[in-house]
N, C-alpha and C positions, 0 to 999 in steps of 0.2 A: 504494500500500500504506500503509494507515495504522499508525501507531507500535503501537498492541497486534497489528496481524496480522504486525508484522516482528516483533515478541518473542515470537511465539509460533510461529515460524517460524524463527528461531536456536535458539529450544530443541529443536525437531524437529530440527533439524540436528542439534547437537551431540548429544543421544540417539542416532540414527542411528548417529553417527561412532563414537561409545563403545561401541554394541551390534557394529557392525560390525566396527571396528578394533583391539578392544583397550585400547586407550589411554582414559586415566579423565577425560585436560584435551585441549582443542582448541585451535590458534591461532589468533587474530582470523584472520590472513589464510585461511586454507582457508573459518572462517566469513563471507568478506567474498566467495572465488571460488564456494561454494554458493548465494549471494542476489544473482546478478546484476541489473543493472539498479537496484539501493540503492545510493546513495551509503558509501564505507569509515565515512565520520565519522557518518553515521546509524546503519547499524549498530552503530560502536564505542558511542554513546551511547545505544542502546536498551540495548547488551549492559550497559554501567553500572548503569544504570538498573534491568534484572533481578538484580544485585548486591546492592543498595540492597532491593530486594523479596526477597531472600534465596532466587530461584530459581536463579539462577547463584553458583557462587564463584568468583574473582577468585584469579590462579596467577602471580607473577612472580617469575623468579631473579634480575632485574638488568636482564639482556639480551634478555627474551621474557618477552611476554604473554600468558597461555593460560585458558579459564575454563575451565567442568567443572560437574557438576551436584551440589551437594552433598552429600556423605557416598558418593560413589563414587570410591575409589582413596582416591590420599595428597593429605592434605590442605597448607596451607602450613605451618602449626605441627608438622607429624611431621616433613615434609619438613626442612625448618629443624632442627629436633632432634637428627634423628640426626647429621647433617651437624658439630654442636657435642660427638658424642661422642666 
């Protein structure tokens, strides 16, 4: 699998997950046991990588990493917000 068909294949994923689940951010890991047979750290660096190209947002409270497709759900800056009010 070449690096543009694996990023274009966590974003099916995560779409998926978001149409099917509910939930607006996804974990690396669910998106690492979807794409079997890719190495964690290829995935994790393509998933960067669609960050950078502003197809993914980037979700971290500290302790967990989750991206998300931008402008669906709460973002980091609300999230964070409210949290300070």
């Amino acid at each position: 699998m070449t690096k543009e068909e694996l990023k274009e294949k966590i974003v099916k994923v995560i779409e998926e997950k978001v149409k099917k689940g509910g939930k607006s951010k996804v974990y690396l890991k669910d998106i690492q046991r979807d794409i079997p047979g890719v190495s964690p750290r290829d995935i994790k660096n393509a998933a960067n990588e669609l960050v950078k190209e502003g197809k993914l947002e980037y979700f971290s409270s500290g302790s967990t990493v989750m991206f998300g497709i931008p402008g669906v759900g709460i973002g980091v800056e609300t999230a964070f917000k409210k949290e300070e009010e």
